[in-house]
C-alpha positions in Angstrom: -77.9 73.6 3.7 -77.8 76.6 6.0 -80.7 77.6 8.3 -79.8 81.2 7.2 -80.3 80.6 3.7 -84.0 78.9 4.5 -85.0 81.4 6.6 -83.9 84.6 3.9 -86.1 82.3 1.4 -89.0 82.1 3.7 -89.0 85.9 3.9 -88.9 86.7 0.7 -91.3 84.1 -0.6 -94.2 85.6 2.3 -97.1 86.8 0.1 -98.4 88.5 2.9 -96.1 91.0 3.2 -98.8 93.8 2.6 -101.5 93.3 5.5 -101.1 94.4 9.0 -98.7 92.1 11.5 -101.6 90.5 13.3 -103.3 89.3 10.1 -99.4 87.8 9.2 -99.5 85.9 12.6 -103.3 84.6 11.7 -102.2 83.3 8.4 -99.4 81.6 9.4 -102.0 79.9 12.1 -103.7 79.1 9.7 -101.6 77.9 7.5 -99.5 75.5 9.9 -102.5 73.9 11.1 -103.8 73.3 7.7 -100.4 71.9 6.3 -99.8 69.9 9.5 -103.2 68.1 8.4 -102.0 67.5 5.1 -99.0 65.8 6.4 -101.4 63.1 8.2 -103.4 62.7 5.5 -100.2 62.4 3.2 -98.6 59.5 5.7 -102.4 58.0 6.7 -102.0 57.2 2.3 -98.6 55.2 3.2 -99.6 53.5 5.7 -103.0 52.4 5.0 -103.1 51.9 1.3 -102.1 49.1 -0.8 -98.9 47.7 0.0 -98.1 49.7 3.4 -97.1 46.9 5.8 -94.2 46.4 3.5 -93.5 49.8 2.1 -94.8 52.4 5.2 -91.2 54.1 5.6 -90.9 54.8 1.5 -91.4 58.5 1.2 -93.6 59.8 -1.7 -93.2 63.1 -3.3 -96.5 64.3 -1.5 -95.1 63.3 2.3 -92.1 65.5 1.2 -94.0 68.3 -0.2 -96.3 68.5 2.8 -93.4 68.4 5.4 -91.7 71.1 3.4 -94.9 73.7 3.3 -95.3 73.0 7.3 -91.5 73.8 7.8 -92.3 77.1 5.6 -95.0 77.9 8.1 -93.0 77.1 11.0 -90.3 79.5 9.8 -92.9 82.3 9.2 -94.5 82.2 12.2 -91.7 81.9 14.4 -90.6 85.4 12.6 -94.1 87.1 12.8 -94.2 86.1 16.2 -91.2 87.1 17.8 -90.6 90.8 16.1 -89.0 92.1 18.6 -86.7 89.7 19.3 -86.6 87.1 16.5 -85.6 83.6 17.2 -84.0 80.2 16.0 -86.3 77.9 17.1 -83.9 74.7 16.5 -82.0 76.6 18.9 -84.6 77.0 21.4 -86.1 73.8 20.7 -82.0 72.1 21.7 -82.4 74.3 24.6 -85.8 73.0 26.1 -84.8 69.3 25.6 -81.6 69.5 27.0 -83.1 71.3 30.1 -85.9 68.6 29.6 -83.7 65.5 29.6 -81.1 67.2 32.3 -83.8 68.2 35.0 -84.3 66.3 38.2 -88.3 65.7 38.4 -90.2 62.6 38.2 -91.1 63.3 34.1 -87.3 63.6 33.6 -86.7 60.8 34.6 -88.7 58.7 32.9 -87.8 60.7 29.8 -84.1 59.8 30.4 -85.4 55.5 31.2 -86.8 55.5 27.7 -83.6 56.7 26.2 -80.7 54.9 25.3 -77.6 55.9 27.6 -75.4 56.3 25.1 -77.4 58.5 22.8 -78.6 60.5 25.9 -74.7 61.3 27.3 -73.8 62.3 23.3 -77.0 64.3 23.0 -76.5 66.3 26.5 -72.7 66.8 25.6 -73.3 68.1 22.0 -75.9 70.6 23.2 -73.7 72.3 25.2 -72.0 73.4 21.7 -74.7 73.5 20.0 -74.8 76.8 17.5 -77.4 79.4 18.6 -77.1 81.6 15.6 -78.6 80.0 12.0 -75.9 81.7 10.0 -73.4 78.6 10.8 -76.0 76.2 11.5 -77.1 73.3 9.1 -80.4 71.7 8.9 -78.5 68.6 9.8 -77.2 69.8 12.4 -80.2 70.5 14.2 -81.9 67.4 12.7 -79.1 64.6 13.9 -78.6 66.3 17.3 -82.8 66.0 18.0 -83.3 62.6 16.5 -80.8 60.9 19.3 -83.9 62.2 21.9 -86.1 59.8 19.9 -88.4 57.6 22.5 -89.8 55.4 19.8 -88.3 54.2 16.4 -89.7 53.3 12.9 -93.5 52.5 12.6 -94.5 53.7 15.8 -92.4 57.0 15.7 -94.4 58.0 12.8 -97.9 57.6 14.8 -96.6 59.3 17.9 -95.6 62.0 15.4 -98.8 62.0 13.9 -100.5 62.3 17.1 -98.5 64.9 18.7 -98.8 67.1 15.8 -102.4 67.2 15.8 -102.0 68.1 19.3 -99.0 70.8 18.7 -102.0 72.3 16.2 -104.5 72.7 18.3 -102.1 74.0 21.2 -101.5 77.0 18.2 -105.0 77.2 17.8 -105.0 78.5 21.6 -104.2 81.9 20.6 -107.3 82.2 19.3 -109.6 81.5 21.7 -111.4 84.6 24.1 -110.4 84.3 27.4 -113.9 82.2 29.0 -113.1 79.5 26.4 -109.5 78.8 27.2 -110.8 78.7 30.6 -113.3 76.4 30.1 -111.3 74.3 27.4 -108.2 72.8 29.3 -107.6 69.6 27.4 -104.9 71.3 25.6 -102.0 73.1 27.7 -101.4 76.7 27.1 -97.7 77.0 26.3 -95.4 79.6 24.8 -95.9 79.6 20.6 -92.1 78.8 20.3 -91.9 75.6 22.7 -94.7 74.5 20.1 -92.8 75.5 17.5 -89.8 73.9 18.8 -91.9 70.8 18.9 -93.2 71.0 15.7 -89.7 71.0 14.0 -88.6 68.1 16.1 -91.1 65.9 14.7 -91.2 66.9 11.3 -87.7 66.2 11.5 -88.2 62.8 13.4 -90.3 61.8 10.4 -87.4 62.7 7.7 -85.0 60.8 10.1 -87.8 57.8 9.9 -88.5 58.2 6.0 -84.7 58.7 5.5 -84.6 62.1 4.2 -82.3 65.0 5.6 -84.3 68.2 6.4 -82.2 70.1 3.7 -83.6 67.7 1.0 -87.0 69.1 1.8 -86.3 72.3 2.6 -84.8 72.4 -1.2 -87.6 70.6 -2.4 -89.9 73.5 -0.5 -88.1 76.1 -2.3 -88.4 74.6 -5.7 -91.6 74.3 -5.5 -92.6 78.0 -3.6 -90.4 79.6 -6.3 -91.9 77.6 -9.4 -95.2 79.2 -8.5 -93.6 82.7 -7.7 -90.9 83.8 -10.2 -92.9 85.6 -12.5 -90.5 87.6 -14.3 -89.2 85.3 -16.8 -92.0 83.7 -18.8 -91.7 80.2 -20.5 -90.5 80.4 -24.1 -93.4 80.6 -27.2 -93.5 76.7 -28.1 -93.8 78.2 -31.2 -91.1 80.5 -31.6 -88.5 78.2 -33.9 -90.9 77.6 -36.5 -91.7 79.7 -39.5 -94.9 82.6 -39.3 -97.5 80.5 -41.3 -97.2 78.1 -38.4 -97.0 80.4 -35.2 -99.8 81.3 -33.5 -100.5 85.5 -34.2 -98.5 87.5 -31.8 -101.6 90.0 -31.1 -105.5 88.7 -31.4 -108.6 90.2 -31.1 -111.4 87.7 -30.7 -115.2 88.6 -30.3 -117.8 86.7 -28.7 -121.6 87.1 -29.9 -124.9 85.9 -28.6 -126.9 84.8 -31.4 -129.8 82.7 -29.7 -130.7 81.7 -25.9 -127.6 79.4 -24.8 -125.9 80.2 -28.3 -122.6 81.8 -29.1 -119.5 82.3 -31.6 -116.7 83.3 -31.8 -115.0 85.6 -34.5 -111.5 86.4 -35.5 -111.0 88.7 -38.4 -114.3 89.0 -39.6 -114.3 85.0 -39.9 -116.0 82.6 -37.4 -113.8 81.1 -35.4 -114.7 77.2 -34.8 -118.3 75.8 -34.2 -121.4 77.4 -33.0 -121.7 76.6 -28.9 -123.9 75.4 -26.5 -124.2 74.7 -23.1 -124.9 71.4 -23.6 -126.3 71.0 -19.9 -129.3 70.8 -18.2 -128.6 74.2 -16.6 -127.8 77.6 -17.8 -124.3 77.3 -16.3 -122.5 79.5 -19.4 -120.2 76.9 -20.5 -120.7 78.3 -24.1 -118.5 80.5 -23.7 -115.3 78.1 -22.5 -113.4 79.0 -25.5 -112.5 81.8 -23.6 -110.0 79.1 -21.2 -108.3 77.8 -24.6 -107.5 81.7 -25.1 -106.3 81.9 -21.7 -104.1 79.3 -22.1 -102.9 80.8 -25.4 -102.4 84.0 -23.6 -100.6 83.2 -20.5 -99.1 79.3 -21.7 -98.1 79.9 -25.5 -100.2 76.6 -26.0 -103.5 75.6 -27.0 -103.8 72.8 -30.0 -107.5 73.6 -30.1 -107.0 77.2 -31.2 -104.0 76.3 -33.4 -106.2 73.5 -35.0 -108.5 76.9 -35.6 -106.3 78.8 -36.7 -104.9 77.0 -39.1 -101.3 77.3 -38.2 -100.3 73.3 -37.2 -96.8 72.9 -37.3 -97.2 70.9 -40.3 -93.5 71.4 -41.4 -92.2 68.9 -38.2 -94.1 66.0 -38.5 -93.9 64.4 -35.2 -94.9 67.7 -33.7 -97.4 68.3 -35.6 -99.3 64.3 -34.7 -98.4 65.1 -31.1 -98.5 68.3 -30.0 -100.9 69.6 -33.1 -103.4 66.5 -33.2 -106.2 65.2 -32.1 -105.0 63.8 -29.1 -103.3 67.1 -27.7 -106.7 68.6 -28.9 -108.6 66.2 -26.5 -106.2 66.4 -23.6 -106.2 70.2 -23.6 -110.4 69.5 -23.0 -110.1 67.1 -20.6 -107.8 69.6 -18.9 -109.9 72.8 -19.1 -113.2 70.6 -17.7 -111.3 69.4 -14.5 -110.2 73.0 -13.8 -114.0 74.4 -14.6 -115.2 71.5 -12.2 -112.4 72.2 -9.7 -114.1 76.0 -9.5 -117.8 75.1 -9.5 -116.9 72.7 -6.1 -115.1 75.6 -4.5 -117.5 78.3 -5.3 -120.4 75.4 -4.0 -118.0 75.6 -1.2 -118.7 78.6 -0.3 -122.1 78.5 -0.2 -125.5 80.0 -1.6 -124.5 82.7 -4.4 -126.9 85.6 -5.6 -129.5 84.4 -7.5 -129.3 86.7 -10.2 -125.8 87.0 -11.4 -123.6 84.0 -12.4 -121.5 82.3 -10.2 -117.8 83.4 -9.9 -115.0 80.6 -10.0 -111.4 81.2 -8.9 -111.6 84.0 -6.7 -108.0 84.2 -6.5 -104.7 82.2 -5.8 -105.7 81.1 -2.7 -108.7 79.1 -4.8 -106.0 77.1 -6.4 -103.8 74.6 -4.1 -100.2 73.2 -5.3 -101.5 69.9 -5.1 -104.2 70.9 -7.6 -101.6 72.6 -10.0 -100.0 69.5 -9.9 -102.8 67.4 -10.6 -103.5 69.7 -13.6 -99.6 69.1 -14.7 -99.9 65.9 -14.4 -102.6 65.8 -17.3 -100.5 67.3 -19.9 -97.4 64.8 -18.9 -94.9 64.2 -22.4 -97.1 67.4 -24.1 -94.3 70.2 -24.6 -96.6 72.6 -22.0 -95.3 70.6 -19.1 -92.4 72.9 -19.2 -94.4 75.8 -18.6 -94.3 77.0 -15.0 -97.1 76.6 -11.9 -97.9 80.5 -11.8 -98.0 80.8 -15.8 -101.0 77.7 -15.0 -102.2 79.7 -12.4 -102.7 82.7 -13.9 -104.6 81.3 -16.8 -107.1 79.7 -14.5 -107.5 83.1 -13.0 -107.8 85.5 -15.3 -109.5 83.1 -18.3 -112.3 82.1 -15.6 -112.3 86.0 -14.5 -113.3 86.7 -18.7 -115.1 83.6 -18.1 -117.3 85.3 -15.7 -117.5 88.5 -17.4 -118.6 86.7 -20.8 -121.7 85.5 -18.8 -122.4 88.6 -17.7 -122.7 90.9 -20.2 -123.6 87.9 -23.0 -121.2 88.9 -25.4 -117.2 91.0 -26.1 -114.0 90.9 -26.9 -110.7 89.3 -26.1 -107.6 90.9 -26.7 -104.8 88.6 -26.7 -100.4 90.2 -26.8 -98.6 87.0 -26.8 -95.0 88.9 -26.9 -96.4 90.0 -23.2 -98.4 87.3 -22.1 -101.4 89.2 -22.0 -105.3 88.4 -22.2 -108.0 91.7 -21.0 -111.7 92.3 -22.2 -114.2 94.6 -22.9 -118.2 94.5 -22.6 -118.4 96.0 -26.4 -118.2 94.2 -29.5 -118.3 95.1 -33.6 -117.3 92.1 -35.7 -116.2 93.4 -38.9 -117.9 90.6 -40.8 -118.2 90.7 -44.5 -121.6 89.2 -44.2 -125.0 89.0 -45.6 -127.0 92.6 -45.3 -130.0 91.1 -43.1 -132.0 94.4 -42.8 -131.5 98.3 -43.8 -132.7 100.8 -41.6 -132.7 104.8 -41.6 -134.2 107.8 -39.8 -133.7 111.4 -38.6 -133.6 112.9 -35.7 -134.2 116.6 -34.6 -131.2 118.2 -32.2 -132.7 119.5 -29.3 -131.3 122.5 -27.2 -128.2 122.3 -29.4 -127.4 118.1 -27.7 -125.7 116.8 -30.9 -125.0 113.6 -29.1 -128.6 112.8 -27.8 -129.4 113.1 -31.5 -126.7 110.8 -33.0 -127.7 108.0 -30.5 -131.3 108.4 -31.5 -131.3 108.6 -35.2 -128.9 105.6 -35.0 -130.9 103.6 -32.6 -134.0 104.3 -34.8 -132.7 103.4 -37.7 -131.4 99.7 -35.7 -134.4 99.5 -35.3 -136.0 99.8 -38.6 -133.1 97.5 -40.3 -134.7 94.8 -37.4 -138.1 95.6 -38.6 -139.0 96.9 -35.3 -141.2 100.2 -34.4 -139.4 102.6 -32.5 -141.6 102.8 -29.5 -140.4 104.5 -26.2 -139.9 100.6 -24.8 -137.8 99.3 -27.8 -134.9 102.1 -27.5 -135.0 101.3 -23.8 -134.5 97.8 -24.6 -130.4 98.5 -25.8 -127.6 100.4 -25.6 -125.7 101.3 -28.5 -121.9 102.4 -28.4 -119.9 104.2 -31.0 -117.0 102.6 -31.7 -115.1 104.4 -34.3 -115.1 104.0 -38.0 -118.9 103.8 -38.1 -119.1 100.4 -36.3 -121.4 100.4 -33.5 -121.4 97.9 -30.2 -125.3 96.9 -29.6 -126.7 95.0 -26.6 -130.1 94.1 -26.3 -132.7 92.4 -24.4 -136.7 91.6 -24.5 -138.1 91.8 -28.3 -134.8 93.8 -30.1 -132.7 90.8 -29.1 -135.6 88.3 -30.0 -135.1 89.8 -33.2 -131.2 89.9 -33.5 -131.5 86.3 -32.5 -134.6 85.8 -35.0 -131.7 87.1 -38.1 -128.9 85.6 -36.4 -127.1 89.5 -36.5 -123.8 89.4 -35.7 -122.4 93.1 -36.2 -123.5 96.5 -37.1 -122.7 99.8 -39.2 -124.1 102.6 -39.2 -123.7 106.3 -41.4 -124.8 109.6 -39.7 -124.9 112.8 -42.4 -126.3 116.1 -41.0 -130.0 117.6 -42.5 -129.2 120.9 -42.6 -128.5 122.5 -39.5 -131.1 120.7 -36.8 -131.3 117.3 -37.9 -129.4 114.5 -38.2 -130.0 111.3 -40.6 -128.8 107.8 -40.1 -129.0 104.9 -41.7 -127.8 101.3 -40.3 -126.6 98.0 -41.5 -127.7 94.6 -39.5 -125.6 91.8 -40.6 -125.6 88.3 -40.3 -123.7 85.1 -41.7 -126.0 82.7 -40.4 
């Protein structure tokens, strides 16, 4: 594989193509340092667990992931940090170890005694010819040239590695230290960031040499995976989308969530309730009541959720082997187990980052950043043999997002509505709600109000909030109407949210929607009368 094309791939891949150049170089940092850690902890799994005396040099997929995202970094930095003139850091790290094994001094020499002459003469003669520009140069290239510098072979080349690329990280770690601490911290040498670069590549390439994998193998194995969490444009097929209507899930939803007692909500879909009345079912308020709102998610953003299909009625009863394993009770269960790891995955992050204000809810998955590879992969790895493995890393990612961003919202505010556009992979929300539920008439209500200094609309909201109150068998005292807010909706279908003793008493009759009817009294007063429903 061309260095060229790795290097095009890195660029366009960057994410942080939008913040200033300094904040580019800090990431990168950041980000090397991080992924040279994972590396160590990747190999320390090799060679410590269960079977490693015999099996320490059999690469796993997680030793080659890890070298792949700290070969990403090492390409991005080198390019944030060299602007002016940007560099090929195989190149330059040829150069130093030629100069390094051809010098004169006392640390040269010892360098050349722990080489093997042979390996040392081919080295030192093919690095004279060694291609300084990536556009004809081959990760093997670089990565069969270096290797005949190795010191140190099999076992023990993997700790040295290790070890030095703890130290390589903390020699980048350098550059951001004031000046009176990298004075008074001199365990680490201050070098140029593309020796340590340099370094870096040489000895995640020693460990493919050791584990027997070419650097191209990795570096394809980076871009698979960068690009299955990037390509967003083309969306995974509807796993639905061969079988007839009557079995595909609705194209466009609108699903509303209602209160209806302290720790209780539904869920309605077209005036019906959708599934069973939930709870927390925890010792603590910690709104998980409202989790139905990740099964829409993954409706929304996967094409897949048997729980709401089960709900919906629309198994795929026609196929009967997909209907036992994607439509049944097992798919049901695994699509629970998976949408509890991911909540439990966001509470430990946002306990991560420490005490939260005490008076709203706590928000999980900030953003991308919140959600690691390795976790994606974890989350894939539940749904193994279940046709929504085939869906992609960011279509995952974007469900845990957005549904836990709803999620949030839904605790909030205590109650709305989720819109769901399958055709463009859509989910969004809004604070109001008006189920249009052909319920039981709990309470009838009606009053008039006067129009003051000609302010129709201070009017409307009053006569209609009166009369609310009424059909609750409430007094309209100055503290009850401060108690809600009531939205017009259209259509005579009013959004209400309450607190204190008007949502006691929506609570107390189980009320689940309201209508309301406004007709002018002559040509200073309005008249309204509203309709509390329930279908409790």
């Amino acid at each position: 594989m061309l260095v060229a094309d790795y290097d095009r791939f890195v660029v366009d891949s960057d994410q942080s193509v939008d913040k200033p150049e300094d904040q580019r170089v800090e990431i990168a940092i950041y980000g090397l340092g991080a992924e040279i850690g994972s590396v160590v902890a990747a190999v320390k799994k090799r060679l410590l667990g269960e079977g490693g005396a015999e099996n320490w040099n059999a690469p796993n997929d997680e030793i080659v992931e890890e070298l792949g995202d700290v070969m990403w970094y090492c390409f991005s930095l080198a390019r944030h940090a060299n602007l002016a003139k940007p560099i090929n850091i195989f190149a330059h790290d040829i150069a130093k170890l030629r100069q390094e094994i051809g010098a004169e001094d006392e640390r040269a020499r010892r360098i050349q005694g722990a080489l093997d002459r042979s390996k040392r003469d081919a080295f030192l003669a093919a690095a004279e010819s060694f291609p300084k520009k990536t556009k004809i140069m081959t990760f093997e290239d670089y990565q069969n040239l270096a290797f005949l510098t190795a010191r140190t072979k099999d076992k023990t080349l993997v700790e040295v590695c290790l070890a030095v690329l703890w130290q390589l990280s903390a020699e980048l770690f350098r550059q951001k230290l004031p000046d009176l601490e990298l004075e008074l911290n001199r365990a680490v040498a201050d070098r140029p960031v593309n020796d340590i670069l340099g370094e870096i590549a040489w000895h995640v390439s020693a460990l493919a040499s050791t584990y027997g994998l070419t650097m191209s193998q990795i570096a394809r194995r980076n871009m698979v995976k960068v690009a299955y969490r990037q390509n967003r444009d083309h969306p995974t097929p509807l796993h639905d989308e061969i079988y007839k209507p009557a079995e595909q899930f609705p194209r466009q939803m609108e699903v509303s969530f209602v209160t209806v007692g302290r720790g209780r909500s539904r869920m309605y879909y077209q005036g019906r309730q959708l599934g069973d009345e939930l709870t927390d079912n925890a010792h603590d308020d910690d709104g998980y009541r409202f989790h139905d709102v990740m099964h829409l998610a993954n409706l929304a953003k996967l094409g897949w959720s048997p729980v709401v299909r089960g709900l919906l009625g629309r198994k795929r009863k026609s196929d009967h082997v997909v209907d036992q394993v994607e439509d049944g009770a097992r798919a049901k269960i695994v699509e629970e187990a998976v949408i509890k790891a991911i909540h439990s995955e966001g509470d430990r992050l946002a306990r991560l980052r420490g005490p939260q204000p005490v008076q709203k809810p706590v928000r999980l998955f900030l953003g991308p950043r919140d959600i690691t590879f390795r976790f994606l992969k974890f989350v894939q790895s539940l749904v193994s043999g279940l046709e929504v493995e085939a869906n992609r890393y960011w279509e995952w990612e974007e469900a845990i997002i957005e549904g836990h961003e709803i999620f949030y919202r839904l605790r909030c505010e205590g109650q709305g509505t989720v819109n769901i556009d399958l055709e463009k992979r859509t989910i969004a929300f809004r604070p109001e709600v008006s189920v249009d539920l052909a319920g039981r008439v709990a309470g009838i209500g009606s009053a008039t109000a006067r129009i003051e200094d000609k302010d129709q609309a201070a009017a409307r909201e009053l006569s209609q909030k009166i009369a609310v109150l009424d059909a609750l068998d409430l007094s309209p005292s100055e503290e009850a109407l401060d108690e809600f807010v009531l939205t017009e909706l259209g259509g005579g279908r009013i959004c209400v949210k309450a607190a204190g003793t008007v949502r006691q008493a929506m609570w107390a009759k189980e009320i689940v929607a309201f209508k309301t009817t406004i007709v002018p009294v002559g040509a200073m007063e309005l008249h309204a009368t509203a309709l509390v429903l329930s279908d409790g």
